[in-house]
VEXLO-769098 format. One record per residue (C-alpha): residue number from 1; chain; x, y, z. Coordinates in steps of 0.5 Angstrom, whole numbers, plus 500, padded with zeros to 3 digits. Layout:
BEGIN
(NUM; "A"; (X; Y; Z)),
...
END
This chain:
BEGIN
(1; "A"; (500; 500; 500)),
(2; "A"; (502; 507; 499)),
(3; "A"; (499; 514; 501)),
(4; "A"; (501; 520; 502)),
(5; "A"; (502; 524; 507)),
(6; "A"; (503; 532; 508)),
(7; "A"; (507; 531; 502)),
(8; "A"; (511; 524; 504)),
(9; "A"; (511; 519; 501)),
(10; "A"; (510; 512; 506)),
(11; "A"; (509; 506; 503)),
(12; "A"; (507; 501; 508)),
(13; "A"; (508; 493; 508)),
(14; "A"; (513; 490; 509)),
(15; "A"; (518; 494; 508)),
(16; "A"; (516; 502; 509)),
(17; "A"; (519; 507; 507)),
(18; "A"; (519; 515; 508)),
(19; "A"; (522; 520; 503)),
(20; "A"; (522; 526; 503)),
(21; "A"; (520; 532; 497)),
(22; "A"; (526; 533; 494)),
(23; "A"; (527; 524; 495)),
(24; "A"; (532; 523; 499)),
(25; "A"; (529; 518; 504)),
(26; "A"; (528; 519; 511)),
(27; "A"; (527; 513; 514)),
(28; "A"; (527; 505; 512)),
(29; "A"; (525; 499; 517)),
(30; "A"; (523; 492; 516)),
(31; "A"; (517; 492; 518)),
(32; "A"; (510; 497; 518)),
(33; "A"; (512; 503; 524)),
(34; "A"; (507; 508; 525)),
(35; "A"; (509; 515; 522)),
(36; "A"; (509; 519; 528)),
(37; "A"; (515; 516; 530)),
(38; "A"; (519; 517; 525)),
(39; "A"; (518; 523; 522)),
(40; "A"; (523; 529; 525)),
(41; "A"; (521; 534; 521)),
(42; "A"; (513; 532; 523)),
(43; "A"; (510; 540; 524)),
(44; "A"; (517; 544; 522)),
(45; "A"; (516; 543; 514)),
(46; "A"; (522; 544; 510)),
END
């Protein structure tokens, strides 16, 4: 599954990827982790 969210792409599943507009990934796990935890820069847009 993939959404977007607030412009960040997450796909969800077994692997769950975060990248950021400019395409740089942000964060990559193994498994499903809720976005809330591995967004940084959550509530401080670049």
């Amino acid at each position: 599954m993939r959404q977007r969210i607030n412009g960040i792409e997450v796909w969800t599943g077994n692997l769950s990827a975060h990248v950021l507009p400019d395409g740089s990934i942000l964060a990559l796990h193994g498994a499903f982790v809720p976005h809330e935890t591995v967004l940084p820069t959550q509530g401080n847009p670049r």
